[in-house]
N, C-alpha and C positions, 0 to 999 in steps of 0.2 A: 504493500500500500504506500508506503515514504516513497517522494517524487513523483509521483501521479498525479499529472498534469491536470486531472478532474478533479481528485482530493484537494492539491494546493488552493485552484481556483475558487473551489467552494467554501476550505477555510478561511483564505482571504475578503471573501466578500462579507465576512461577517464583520471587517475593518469597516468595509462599506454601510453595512448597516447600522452599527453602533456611534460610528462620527456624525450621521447627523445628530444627535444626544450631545456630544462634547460642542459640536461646532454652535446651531445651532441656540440649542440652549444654554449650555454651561458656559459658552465663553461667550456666545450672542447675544439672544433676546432674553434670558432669565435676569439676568444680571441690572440687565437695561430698566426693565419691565418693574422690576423689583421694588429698584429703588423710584420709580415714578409711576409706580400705580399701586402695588401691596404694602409696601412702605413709603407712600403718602406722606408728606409731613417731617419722617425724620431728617434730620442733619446727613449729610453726606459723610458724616465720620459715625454715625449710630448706622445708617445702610450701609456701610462697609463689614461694622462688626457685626452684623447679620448676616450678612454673607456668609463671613467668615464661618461664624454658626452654622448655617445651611450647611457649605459645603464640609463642615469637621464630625457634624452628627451623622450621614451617611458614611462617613468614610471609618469611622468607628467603629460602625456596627461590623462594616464588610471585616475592618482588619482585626477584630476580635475573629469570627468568623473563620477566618480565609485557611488558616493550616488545620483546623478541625474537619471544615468539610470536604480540602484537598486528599487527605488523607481516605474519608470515606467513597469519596469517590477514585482512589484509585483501587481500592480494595474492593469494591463493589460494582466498580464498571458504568458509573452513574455520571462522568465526564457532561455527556450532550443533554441529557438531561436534568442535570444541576444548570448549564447554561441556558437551555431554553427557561427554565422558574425563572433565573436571576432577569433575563433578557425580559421575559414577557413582564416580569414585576417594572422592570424601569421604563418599559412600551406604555403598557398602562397607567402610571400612577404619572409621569409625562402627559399623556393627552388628557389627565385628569387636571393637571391646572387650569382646564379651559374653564372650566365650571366657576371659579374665586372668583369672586366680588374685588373692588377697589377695596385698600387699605388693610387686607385680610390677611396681614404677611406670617400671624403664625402658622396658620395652614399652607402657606405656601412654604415656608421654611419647611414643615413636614414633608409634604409632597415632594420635592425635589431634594429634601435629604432620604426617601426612599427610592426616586427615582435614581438618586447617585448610587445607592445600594445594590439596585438593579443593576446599573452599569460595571458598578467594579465587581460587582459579584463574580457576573456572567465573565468578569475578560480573567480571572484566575482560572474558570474551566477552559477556555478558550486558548489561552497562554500554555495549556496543560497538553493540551494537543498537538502543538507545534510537534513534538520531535517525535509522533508517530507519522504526519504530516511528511516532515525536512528529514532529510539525513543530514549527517553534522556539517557533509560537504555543501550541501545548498541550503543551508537555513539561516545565512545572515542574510542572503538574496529575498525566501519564502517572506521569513520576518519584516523587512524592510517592503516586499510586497504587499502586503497589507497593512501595512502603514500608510503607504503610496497610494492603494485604492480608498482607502479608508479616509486623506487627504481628499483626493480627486471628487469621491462620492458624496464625502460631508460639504466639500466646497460647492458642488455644483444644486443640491440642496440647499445652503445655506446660498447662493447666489436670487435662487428662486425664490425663498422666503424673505429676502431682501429686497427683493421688488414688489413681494406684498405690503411690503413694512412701507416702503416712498412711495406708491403707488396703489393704496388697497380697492381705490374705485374699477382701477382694471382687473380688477377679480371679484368683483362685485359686494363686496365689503363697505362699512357705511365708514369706519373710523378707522386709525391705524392700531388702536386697541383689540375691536373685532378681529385684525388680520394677524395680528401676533397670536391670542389666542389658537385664532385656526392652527396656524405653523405647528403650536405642539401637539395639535392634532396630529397634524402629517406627518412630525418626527415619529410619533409614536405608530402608527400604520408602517411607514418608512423601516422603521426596527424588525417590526416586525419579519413584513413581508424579504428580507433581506438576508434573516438568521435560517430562514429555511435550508438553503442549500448546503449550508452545513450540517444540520439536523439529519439531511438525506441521502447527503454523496459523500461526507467524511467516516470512515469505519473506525468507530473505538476498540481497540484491541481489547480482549477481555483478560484480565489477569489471570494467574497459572492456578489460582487458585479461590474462585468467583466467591463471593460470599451474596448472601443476601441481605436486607438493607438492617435486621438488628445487628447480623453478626457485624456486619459492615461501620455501623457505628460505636459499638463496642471495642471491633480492632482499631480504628481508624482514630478511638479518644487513645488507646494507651498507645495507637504509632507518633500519635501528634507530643503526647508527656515525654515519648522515649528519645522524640529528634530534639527537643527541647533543649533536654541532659546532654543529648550527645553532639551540642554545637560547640562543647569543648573539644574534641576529635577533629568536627570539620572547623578546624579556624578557618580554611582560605574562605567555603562557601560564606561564614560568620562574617570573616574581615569585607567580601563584598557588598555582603548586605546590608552592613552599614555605610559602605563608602554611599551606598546604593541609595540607602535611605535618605543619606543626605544633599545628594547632588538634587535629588528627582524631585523632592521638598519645592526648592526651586521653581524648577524644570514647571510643576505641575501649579505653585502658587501663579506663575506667571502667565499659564497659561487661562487659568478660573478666575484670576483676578485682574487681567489686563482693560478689561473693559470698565469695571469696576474703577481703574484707576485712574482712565483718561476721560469719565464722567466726573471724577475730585477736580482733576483740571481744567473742567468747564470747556473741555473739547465736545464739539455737536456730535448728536449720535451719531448721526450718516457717517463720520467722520470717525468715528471708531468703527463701525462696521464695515466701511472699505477695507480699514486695517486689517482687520479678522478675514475678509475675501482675501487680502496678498498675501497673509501669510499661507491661505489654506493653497492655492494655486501654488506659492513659491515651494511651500512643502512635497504639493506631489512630485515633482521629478528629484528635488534632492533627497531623498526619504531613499529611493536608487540610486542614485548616484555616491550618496556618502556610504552607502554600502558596498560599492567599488569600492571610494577611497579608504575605507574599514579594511578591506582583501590586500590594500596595496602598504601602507602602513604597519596593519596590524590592530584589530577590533582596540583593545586596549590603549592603544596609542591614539584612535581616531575618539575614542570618546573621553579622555582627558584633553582633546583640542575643543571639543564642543561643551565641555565644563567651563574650560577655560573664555569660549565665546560668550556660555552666558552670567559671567562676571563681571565680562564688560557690557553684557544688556543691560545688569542691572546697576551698573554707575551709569549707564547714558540715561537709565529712564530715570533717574534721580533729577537729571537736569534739563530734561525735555519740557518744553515751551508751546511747541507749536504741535497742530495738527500732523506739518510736515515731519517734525521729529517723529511724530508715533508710527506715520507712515515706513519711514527707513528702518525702526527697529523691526516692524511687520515684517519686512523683506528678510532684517539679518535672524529673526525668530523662524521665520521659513525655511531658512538654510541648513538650519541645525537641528530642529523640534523632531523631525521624523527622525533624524540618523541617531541621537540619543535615544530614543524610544527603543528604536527597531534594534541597533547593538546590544543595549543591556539585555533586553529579552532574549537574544539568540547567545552575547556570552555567556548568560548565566546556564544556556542547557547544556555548554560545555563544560560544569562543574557540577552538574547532579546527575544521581543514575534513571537516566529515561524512564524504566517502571516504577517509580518511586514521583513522576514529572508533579503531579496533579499536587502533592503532598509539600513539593517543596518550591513549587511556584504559589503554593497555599502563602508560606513564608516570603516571598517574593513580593507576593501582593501585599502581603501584612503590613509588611514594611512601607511599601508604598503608598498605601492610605495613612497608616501613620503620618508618613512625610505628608499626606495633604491636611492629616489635623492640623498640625504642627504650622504650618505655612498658613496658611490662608487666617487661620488663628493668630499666627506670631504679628502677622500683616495690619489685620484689623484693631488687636487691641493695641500696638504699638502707634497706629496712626489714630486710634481712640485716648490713649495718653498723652502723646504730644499735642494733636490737634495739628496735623501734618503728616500727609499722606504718604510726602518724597521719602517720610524718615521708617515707613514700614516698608516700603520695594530695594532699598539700597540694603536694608537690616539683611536681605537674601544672600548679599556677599557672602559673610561668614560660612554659609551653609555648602555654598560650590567650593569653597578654599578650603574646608575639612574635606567633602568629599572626594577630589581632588587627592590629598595628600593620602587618603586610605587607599584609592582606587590602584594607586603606584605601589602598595606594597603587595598587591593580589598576586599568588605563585598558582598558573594553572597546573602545571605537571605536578607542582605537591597537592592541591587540592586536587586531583586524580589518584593521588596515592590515599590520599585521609578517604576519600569515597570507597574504597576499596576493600582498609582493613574495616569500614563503618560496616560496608557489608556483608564482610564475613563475620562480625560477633552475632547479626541479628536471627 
């Protein structure tokens, strides 16, 4: 089944379906929406730390979550079926904000902290899949491919609900209220109808020794307690996870909160959502291409260059002025956003054992939503303290400069040794 040009296709296009959700909503129209229509009235430093909120309560949940049910579904073969729940949760509780009233932001904080639920749920089964998907030879290509389509499909989506947004009369919408509304209708149809072809042309391998869903969670709580203990043995996969955790902190604050932030600087929407279109257009072909220059380099080499790029995103946006300024960062956030995504996801299946994927990209994602508590939190209340929003997007340095300096000491060929003897005690 690995390289099967219909499998690849089919798991990739669940990039496609899922990016309308980040594009769309989480870095587009929620953001926007939020803070002038469900949070009505507050200060643009009080809709910030609701955000913040928003986006740290779903991601809590997942990353409490994510190594518990990783685990159960590798032991019990539950991979596409844990994805479709998560998926259909964040399809639906998405096209359920159409329903909020103005000024209703606790329910809308709910709602989109389980639609973020839904989302990162579903990308740990989805992530779990890759390396039955990729052989090790093509999966920084597979990887970086559906990041790519996942770009291209959430941009050209997000292209079309941006013409609902400045134009809602040619769609026959009365307000541009009405037309956003709609939009999370159609992300959520959009999700859906996209996760299919996964669901039907990727084959989940069944482990050697299937359990069904008690035994499944029963092995799957004491395999999650046992990796826990035993991340003293794997230091290297330990030492990345942290590096990991902390770069992507960043990485992901910047990406949930960039709108968020050039709305503090009284940038016009249209004007942040151009932004959000260059970046997604400039992402689809470098999302491949940094994947080349990942082959040519060296994975490890190439994404300590795009740590390094977005330390200087986040000094330039400290001192960004104009419309024109957020535009140029959009471009250089384009250049990098897929190739850091799509490398760390494929380095890291080069340090854990493929039948084990589900359990230990559980831990992968853990981290990673952690890193969005963390972020989008550290962002909100730091620019709720100062009363200055430049002083929560610059606070992000620190977090590329530690992850940076762990990421340099990651030894794969010893963390191929540590996975080794991990596997022969168990």
């Amino acid at each position: 089944m690995q390289d099967s040009k219909r499998s690849i296709l089919a798991w990739a296009c669940y990039d496609w379906a899922n990016s309308a959700f980040a594009t769309t909503v989480m870095a587009g129209f929620f953001p926007v929406f939020f803070s002038a229509y469900w949070a009505v009235g507050a200060s643009s430093e009080q809709g910030t730390f609701y955000l913040g909120v928003a986006n740290s309560l779903g991601s809590l949940i997942v990353a409490l979550l994510a190594p518990f049910l990783g685990a159960i579904a590798d032991w019990g073969s539950y991979k596409k079926r844990l994805l479709a729940f998560f998926a259909l949760l964040g399809s639906v509780m998405t096209a359920s904000l159409y329903v909020l009233q103005m000024g209703n932001w606790p329910m809308a904080v709910l709602f989109y902290s389980l639609a973020v639920v839904g989302f990162s749920g579903a990308n740990t089964f989805y992530d779990a899949l890759l390396p039955f998907v990729a052989s090790e030879k093509k999966v920084d290509y597979v990887s970086s491919l559906g990041y790519s389509l996942g770009y291209i499909g959430g941009g050209l989506l997000f292209l079309v609900n941006v013409l609902m947004y400045l134009n809602p009369s040619w769609f026959g919408f009365s307000s541009q209220e009405s037309a956003i509304k709609a939009c999370f209708v159609i992300v959520g149809i959009w999700w859906t109808a996209f996760t299919l072809p996964l669901l039907f042309l990727v084959k989940e391998e069944k482990p050697l020794e299937p359990m069904g869903v008690r035994q499944a969670v029963k092995k799957g709580l004491g395999i999650t307690i046992n990796t826990v203990r035993s991340f003293r043995q794997l230091k290297t996969i330990a030492l990345f996870l942290a590096a990991y955790w902390l770069y992507i902190d960043g990485v992901d604050t910047i990406i949930r909160m960039a709108v968020n932030y050039g709305t503090s600087l009284n940038f016009p929407s249209e004007s942040l959502i151009i932004a959000l279109l260059i970046t997604q257009f400039v992402a689809f072909p470098s999302a491949l291409l940094y994947s080349a220059f990942g082959n040519r380099i060296g994975v490890k080499k190439a994404l300590q260059v795009a740590i390094g790029a977005y330390t200087i995103i986040a000094v330039l946006g400290y001192f960004m002025t104009t419309p024109l300024h957020f535009y140029l960062l959009a471009v250089i956030i384009g250049l990098f956003q897929g190739g850091i995504q799509a490398l760390s996801r494929s380095y890291y299946t080069r340090l854990i054992p493929k039948e084990r994927s589900a359990e230990f990209f559980g831990f992968f994602n853990m981290l990673g939503k952690f890193a969005a508590i963390i972020g989008p939190l550290l962002m909100g209340v730091v620019t709720l303290v100062t009363g200055n929003v430049r002083s929560g997007i610059v606070s992000l340095v620190a977090l590329f400069a530690l992850g940076f300096i762990l990421l340099k000491r990651v030894d794969e060929t010893k963390g191929q040794a540590e996975i080794e003897a991990f596997l022969k005690n168990q």
